[in-house]
RODOTI-739442 format. One record per residue: residue number from 1; residue in one letter; x, y, z of N, C-alpha, C, O in turn. Coordinates in Angstrom, 2 decimals. Example, Ala and Ser with C-alpha at 12.3 -4.5 7.8 and 13.67 -1.06 7.14 Angstrom:
<guros>
1:A:13.19:-5.69:7.80:12.30:-4.50:7.80:13.20:-3.30:7.80:14.24:-3.32:8.46
2:S:12.85:-2.25:7.08:13.67:-1.06:7.14:12.90:0.03:7.87:13.41:1.14:8.04
</guros>
This chain:
<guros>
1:X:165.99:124.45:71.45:165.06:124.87:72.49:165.16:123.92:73.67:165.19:122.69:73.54
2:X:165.21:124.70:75.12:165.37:123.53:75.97:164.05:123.58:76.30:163.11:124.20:75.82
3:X:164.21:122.28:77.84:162.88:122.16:78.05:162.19:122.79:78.56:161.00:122.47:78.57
4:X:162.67:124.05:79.24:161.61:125.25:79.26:160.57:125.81:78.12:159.41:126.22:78.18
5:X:161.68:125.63:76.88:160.78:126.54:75.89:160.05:125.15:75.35:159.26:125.38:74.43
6:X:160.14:123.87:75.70:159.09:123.26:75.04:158.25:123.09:75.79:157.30:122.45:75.35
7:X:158.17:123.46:76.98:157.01:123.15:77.51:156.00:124.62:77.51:154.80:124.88:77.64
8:X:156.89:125.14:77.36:156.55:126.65:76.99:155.45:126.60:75.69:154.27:126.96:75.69
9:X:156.27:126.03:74.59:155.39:125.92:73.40:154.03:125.26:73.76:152.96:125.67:73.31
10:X:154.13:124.47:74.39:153.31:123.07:74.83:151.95:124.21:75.44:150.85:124.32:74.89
11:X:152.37:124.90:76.61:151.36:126.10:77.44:150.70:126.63:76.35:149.58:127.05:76.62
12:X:151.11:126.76:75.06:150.62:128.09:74.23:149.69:127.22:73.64:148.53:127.60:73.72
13:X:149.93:125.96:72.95:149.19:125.30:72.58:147.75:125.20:73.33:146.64:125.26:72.80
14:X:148.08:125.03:74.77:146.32:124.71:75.47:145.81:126.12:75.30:144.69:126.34:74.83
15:X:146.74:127.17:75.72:146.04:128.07:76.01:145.09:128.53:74.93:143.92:128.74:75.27
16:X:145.66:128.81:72.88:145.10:128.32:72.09:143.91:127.63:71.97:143.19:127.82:70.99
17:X:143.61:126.85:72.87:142.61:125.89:72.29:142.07:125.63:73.68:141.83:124.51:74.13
18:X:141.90:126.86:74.37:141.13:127.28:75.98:141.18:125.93:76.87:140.13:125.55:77.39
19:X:142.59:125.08:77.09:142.39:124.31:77.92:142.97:124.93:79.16:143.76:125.87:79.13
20:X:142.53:124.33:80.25:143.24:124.93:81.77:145.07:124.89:81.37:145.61:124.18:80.52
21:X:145.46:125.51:81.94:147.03:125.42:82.27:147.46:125.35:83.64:148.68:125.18:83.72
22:X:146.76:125.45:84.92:147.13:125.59:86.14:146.70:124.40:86.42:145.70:123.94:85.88
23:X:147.42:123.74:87.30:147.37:122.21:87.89:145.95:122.24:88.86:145.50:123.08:89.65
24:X:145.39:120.63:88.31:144.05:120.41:88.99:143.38:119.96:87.99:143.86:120.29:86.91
25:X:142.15:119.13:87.93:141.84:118.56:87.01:141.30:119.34:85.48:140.85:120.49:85.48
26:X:141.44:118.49:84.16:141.85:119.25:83.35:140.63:118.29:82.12:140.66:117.13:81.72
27:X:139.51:119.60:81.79:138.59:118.94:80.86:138.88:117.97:79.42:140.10:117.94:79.25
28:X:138.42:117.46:78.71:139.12:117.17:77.20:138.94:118.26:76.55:138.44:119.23:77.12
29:X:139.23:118.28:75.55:138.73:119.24:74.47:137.35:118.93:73.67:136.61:117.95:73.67
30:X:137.33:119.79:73.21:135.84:119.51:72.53:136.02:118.51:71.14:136.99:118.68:70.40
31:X:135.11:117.59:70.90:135.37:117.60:69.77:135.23:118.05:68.36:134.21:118.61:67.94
32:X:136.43:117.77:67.52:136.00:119.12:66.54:135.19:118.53:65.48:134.88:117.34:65.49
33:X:134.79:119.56:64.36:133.89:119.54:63.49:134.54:118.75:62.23:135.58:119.26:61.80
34:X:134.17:117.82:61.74:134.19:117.18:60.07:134.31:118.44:58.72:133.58:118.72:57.77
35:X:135.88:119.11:59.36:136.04:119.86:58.29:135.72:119.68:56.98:135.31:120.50:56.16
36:X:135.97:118.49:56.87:136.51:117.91:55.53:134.75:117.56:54.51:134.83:117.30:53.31
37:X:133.51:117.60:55.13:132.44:116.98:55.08:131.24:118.37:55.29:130.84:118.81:56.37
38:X:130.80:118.94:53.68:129.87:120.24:54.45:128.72:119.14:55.21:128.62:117.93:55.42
39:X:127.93:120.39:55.48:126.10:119.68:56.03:125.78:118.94:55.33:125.49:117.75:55.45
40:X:125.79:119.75:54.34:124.55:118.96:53.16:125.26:117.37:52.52:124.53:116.55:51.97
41:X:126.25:117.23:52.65:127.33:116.02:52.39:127.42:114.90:52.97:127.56:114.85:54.19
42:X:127.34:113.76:52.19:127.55:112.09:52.94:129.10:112.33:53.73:129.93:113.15:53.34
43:X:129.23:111.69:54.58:130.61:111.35:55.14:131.44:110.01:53.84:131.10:108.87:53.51
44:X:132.30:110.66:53.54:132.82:109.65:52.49:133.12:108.43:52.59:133.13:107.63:51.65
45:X:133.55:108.05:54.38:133.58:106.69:54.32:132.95:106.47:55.95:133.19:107.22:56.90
46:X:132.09:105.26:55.98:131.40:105.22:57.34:132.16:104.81:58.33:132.62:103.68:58.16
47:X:132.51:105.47:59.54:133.21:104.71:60.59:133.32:103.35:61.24:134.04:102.71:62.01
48:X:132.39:103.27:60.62:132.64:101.60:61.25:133.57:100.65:60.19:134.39:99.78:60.48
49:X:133.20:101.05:59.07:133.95:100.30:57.92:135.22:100.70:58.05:135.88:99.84:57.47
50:X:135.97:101.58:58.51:137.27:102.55:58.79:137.88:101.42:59.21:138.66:100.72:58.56
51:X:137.33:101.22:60.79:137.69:100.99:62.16:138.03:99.23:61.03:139.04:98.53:61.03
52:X:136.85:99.06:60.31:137.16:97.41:60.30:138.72:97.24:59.33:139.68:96.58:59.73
53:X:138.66:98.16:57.75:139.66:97.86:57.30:140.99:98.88:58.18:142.17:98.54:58.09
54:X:140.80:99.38:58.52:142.59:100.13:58.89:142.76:99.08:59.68:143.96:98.85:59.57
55:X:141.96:97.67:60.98:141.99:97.37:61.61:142.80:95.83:61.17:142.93:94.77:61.79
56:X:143.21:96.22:59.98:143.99:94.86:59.48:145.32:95.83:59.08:145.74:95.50:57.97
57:X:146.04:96.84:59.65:147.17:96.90:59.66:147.61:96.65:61.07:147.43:97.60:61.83
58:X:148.33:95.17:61.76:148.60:95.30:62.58:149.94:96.67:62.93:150.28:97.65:62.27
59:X:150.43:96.12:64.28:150.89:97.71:65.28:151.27:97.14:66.09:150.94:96.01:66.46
60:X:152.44:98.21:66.71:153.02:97.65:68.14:152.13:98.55:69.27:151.21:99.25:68.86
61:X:152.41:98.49:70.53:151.99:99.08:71.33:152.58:99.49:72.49:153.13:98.68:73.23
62:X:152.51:100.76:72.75:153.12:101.46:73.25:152.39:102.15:75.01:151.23:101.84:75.27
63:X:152.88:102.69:75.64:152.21:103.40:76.94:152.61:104.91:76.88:153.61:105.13:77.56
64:X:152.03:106.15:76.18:153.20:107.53:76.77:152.73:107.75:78.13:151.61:107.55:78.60
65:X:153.80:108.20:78.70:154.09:108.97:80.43:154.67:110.30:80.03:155.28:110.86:79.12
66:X:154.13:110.50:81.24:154.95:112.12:81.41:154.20:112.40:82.94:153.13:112.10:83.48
67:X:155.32:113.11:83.25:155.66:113.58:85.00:154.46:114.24:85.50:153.88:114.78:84.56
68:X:153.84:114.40:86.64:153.03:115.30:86.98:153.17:116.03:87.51:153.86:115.75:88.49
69:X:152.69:117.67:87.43:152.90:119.03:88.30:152.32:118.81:89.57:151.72:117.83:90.01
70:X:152.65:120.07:90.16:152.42:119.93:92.18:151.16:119.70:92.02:150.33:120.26:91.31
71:X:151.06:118.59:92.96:149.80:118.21:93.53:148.78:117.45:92.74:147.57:117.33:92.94
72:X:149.75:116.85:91.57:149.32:115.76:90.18:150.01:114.66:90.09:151.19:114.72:90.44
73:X:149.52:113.51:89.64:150.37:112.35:89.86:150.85:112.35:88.11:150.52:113.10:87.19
74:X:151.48:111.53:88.13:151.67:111.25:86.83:150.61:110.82:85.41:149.57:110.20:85.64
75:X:150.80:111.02:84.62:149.47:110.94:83.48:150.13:109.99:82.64:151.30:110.10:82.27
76:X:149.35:109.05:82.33:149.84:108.19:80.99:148.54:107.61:79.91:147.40:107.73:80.35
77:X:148.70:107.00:78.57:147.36:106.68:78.39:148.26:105.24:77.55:149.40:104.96:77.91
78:X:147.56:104.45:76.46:148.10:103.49:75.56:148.10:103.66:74.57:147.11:104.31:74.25
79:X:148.77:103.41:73.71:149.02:103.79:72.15:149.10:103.82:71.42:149.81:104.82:71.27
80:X:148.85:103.27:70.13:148.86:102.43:68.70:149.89:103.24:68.04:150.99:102.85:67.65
81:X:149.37:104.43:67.97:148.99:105.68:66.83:150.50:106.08:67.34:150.61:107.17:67.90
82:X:151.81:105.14:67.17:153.60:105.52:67.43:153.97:105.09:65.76:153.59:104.17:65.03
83:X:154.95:106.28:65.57:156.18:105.97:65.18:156.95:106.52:64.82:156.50:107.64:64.60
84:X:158.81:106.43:64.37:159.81:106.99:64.43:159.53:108.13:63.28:158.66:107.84:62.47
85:X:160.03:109.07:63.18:159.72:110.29:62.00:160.97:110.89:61.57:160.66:111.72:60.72
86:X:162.35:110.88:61.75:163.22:111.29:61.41:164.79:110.89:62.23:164.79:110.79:63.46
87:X:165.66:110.74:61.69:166.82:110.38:61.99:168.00:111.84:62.49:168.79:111.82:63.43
88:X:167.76:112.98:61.52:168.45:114.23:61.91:167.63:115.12:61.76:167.28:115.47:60.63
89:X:167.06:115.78:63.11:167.36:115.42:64.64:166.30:114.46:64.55:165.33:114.45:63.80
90:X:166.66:113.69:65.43:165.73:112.36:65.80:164.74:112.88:66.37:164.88:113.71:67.26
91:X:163.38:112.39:65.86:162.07:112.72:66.27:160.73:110.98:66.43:160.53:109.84:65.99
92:X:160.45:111.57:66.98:159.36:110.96:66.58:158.07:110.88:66.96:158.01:111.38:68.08
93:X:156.31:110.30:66.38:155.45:111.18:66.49:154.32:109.81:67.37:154.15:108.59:67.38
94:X:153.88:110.85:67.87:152.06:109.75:68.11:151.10:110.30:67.92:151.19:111.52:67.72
95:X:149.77:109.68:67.89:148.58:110.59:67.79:148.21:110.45:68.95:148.84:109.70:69.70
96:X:146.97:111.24:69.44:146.40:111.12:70.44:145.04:111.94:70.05:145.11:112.94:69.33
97:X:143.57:111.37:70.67:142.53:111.74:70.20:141.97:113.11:70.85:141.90:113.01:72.08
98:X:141.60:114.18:70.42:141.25:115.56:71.11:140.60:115.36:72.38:140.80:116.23:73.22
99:X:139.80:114.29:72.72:139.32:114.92:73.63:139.77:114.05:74.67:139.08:113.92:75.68
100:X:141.01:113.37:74.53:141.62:113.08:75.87:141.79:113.31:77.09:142.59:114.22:76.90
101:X:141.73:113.27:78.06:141.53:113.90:79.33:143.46:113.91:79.57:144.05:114.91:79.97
102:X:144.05:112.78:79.29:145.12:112.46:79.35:146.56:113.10:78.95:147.60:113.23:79.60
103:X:146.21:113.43:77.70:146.77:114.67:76.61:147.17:115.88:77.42:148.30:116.06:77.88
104:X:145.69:117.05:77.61:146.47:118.58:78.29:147.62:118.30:79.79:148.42:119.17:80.14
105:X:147.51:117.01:80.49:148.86:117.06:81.63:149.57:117.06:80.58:150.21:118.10:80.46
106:X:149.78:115.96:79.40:151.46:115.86:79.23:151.26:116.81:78.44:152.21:116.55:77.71
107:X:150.65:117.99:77.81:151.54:118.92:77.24:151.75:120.12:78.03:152.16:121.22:77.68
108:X:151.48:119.78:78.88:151.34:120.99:80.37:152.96:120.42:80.81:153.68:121.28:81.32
109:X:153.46:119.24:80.67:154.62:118.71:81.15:155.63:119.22:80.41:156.66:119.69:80.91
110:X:155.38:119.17:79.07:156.16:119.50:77.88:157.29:118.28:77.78:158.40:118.47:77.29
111:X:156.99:117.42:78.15:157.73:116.12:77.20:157.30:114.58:78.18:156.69:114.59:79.25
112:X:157.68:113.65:77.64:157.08:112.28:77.64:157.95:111.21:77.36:159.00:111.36:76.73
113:X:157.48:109.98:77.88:158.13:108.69:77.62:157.29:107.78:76.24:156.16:107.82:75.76
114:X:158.17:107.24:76.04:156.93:106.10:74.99:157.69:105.11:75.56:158.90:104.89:75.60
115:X:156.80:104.59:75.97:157.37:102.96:77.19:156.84:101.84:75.69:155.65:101.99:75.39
116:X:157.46:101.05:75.03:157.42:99.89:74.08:156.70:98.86:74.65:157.28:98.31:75.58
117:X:155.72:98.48:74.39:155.42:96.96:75.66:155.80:95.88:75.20:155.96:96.02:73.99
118:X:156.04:94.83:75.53:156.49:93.61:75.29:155.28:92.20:75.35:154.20:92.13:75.95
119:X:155.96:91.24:74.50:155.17:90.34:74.91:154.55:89.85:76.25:155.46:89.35:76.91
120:X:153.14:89.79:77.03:152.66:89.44:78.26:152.48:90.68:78.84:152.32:90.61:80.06
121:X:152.46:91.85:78.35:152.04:93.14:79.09:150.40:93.74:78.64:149.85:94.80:78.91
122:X:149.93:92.59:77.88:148.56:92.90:77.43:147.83:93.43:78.85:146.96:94.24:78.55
123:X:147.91:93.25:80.11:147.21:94.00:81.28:147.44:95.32:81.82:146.70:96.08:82.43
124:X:148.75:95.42:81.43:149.16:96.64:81.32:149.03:97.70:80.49:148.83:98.85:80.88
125:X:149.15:97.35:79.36:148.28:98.04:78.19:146.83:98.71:78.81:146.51:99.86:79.09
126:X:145.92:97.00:78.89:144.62:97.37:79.45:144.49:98.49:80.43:143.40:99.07:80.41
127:X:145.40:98.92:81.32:145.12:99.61:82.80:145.03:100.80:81.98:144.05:101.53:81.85
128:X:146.18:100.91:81.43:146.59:102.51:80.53:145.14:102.94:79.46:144.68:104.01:79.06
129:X:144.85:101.85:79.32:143.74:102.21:78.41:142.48:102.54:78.76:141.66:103.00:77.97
130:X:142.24:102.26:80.34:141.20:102.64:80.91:140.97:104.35:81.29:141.89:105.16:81.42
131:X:139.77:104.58:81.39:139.38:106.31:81.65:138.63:106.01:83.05:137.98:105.03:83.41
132:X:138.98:107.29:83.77:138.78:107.14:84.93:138.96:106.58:86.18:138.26:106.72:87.18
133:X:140.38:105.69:85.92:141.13:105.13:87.25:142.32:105.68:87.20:142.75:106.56:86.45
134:X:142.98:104.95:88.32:144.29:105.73:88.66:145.43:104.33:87.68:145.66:103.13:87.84
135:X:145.82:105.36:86.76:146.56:104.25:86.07:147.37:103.63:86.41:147.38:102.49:85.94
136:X:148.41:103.98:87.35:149.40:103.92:88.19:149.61:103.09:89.05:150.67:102.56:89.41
137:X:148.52:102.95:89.39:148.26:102.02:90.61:148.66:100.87:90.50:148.32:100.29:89.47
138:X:149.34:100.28:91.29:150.11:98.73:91.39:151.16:98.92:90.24:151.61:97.80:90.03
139:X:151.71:99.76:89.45:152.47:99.79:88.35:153.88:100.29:88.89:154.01:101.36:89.49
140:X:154.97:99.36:88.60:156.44:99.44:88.86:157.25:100.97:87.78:157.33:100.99:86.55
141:X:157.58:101.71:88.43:157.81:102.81:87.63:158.86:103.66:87.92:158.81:103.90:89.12
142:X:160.16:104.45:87.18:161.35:104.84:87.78:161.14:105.95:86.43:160.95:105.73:85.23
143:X:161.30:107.41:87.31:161.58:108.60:86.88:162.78:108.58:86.01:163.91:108.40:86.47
144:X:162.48:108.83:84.40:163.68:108.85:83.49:164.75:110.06:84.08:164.17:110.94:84.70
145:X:166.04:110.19:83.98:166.67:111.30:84.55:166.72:112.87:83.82:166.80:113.99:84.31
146:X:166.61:112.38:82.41:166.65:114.22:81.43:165.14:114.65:81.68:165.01:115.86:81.89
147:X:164.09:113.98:81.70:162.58:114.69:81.66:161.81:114.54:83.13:161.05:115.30:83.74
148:X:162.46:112.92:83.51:161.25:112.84:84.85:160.30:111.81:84.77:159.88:111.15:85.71
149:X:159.92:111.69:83.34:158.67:110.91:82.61:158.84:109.50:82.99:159.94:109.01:82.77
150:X:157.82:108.69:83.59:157.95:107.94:84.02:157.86:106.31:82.94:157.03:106.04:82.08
151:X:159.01:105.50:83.39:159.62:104.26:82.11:159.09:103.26:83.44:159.51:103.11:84.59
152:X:158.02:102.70:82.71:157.57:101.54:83.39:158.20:99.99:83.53:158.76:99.24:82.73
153:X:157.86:99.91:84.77:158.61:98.40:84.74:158.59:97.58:84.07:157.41:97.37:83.78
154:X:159.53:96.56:83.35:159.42:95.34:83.12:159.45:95.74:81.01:159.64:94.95:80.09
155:X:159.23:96.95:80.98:158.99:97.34:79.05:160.35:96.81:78.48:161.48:96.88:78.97
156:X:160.00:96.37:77.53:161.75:95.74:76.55:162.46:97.14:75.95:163.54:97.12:75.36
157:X:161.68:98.36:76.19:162.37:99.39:75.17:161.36:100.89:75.72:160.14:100.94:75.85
158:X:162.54:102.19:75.98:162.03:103.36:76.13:162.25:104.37:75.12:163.06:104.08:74.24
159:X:161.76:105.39:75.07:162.16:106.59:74.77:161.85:107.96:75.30:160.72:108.45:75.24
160:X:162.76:108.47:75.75:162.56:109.71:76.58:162.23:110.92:75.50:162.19:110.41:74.38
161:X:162.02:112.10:75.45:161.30:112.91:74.86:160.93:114.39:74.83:159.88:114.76:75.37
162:X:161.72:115.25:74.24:160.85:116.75:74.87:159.49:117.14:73.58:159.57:116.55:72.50
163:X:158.77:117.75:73.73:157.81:117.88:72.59:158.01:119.00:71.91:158.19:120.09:72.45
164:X:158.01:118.81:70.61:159.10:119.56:69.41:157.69:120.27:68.53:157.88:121.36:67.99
165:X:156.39:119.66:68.41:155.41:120.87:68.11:154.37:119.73:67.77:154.72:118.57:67.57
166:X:153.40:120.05:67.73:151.79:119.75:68.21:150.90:119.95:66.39:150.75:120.99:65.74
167:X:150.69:119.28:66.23:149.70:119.38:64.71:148.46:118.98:64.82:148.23:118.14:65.69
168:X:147.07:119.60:63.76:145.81:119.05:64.27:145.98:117.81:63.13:146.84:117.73:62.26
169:X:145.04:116.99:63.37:144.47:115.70:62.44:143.14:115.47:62.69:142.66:114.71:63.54
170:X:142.60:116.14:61.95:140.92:116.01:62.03:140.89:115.85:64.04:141.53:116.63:64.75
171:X:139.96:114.61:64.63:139.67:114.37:65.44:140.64:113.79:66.54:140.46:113.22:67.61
172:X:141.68:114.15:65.88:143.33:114.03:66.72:143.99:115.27:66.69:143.68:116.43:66.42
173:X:145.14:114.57:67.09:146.41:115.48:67.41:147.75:114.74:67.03:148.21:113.64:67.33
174:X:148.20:115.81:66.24:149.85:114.51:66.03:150.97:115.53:66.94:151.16:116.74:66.77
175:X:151.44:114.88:67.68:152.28:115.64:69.06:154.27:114.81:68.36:154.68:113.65:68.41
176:X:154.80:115.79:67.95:156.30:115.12:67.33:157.18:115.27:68.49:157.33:116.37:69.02
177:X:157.64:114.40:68.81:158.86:114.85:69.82:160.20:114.31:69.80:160.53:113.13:69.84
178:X:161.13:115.65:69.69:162.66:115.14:69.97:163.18:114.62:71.26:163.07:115.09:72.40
179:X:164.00:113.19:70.69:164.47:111.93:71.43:165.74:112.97:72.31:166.49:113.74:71.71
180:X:165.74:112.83:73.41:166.67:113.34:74.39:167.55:112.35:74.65:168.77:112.53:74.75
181:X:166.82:111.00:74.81:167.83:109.63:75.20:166.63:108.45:75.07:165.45:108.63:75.38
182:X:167.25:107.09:74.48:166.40:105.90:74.48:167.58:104.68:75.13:168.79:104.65:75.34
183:X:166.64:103.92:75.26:167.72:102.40:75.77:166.26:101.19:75.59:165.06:101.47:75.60
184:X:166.82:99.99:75.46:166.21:98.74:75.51:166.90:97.85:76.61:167.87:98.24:77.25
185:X:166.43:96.87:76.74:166.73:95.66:77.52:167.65:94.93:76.76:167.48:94.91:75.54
186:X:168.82:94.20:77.37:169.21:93.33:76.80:168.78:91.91:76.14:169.20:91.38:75.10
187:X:167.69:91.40:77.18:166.98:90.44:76.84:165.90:90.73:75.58:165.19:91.73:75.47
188:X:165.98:89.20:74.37:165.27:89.30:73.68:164.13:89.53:74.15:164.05:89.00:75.26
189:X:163.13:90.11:73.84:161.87:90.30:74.33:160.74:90.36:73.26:160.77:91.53:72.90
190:X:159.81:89.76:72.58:159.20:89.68:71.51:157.99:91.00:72.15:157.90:91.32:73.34
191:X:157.13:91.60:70.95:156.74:92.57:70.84:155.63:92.29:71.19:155.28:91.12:71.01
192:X:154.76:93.15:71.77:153.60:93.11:71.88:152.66:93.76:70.37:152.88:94.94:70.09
193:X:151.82:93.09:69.63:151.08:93.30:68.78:149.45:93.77:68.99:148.70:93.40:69.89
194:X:149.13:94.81:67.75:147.58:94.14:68.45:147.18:94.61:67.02:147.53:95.66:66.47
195:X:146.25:93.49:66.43:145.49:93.35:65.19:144.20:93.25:65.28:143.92:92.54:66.25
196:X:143.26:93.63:64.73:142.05:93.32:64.44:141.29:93.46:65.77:140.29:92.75:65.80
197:X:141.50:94.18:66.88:140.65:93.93:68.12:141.63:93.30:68.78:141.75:93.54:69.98
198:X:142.41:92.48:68.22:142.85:91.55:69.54:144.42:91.45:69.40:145.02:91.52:68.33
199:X:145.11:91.24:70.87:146.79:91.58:71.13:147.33:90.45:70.47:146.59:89.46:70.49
200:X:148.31:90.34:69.93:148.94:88.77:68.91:150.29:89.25:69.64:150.54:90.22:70.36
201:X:151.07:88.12:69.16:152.40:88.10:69.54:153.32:87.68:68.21:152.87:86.92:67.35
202:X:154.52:88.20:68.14:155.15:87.99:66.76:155.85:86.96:67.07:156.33:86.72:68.18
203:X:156.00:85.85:65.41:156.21:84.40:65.77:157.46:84.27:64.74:157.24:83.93:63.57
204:X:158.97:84.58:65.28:160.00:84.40:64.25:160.09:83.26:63.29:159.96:82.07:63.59
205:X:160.31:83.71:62.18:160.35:82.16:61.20:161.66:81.23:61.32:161.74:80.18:60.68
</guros>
């Protein structure tokens, strides 16, 4: 499928799940219901206790991009929730939470970057992670050539991307996408981490 028909797939998806498809600003989704949990039922495990133990598997961190339609700038958000999913055909997946504001552009784009961050990009991270500014702003950035999706300056490692199909996860979304083309930096560049609340840096033995 080229990238017509994935972005194609991508359209069917919002339309599905009544998000706008015509360029201009674009609501989140709603959030959905605790399938998993009737009324009358405890929630099996309390969110806060979640957040504390999953919060000891550290993670790298990531930025996705993707291009913006007429009269849209580019959309990006930050990312934990990466990683590789298959070797033939090369894929690979992120989550992203439903009611993202960030989400319906890039599947309105129908494919994306996963920009890798590197050690000392913890501010950059931060920008991406903010709601309601212009993420972009002051950010060094060069249009990948197969998608468009924008590979931010200064990252140790990209991956370009068309989006290969869209899955629910409770109060997410797992979005898989086939690798069109990747490259890294030559320079060693240590990883950006983030554990427990806070960004670490990996310390070779």
């Amino acid at each position: 499928m080229g990238h017509a028909g994935m972005a194609a797939a991508a359209v069917r998806y919002l339309r599905s799940v009544g998000a706008a498809t015509a360029a201009g600003p674009l609501d989140p989704l709603p959030r959905p219901d605790l399938r998993a949990v009737r009324p009358d039922e405890r929630a099996p495990v309390e969110q806060g206790e979640f957040r504390r133990v999953l919060g000891n598997f550290a993670s790298g961190v990531t930025v996705i991009t993707a291009p913006g339609g007429p009269g849209d700038g580019p959309a990006g958000f930050a990312c934990q929730s990466f990683a590789s999913l298959s070797l033939d055909p090369p894929l690979v997946a992120f989550m992203v939470g439903r009611t993202s504001t960030s989400w319906p552009r890039i599947a309105r784009a129908g494919v994306f970057c996963v920009n890798i961050l590197g050690a000392g990009q913890e501010a950059l991270c931060r920008q991406f992670a903010a709601s309601g500014t212009d993420k972009f702003a002051g950010v060094a950035w060069d249009p990948l050539p197969v998608t468009g999706s924008p590979r931010l300056g200064g990252v140790p490692a990209w991956i370009e991307c068309t989006i290969h199909a869209v899955h629910t996860g409770g109060d997410h979304l797992i979005v898989i996408g086939r690798v069109e083309r990747l490259g890294s930096t030559d320079a060693a560049v240590e990883p950006l981490l983030f554990h427990q609340g806070r960004f670490g840096h990996y310390v070779r033995a």
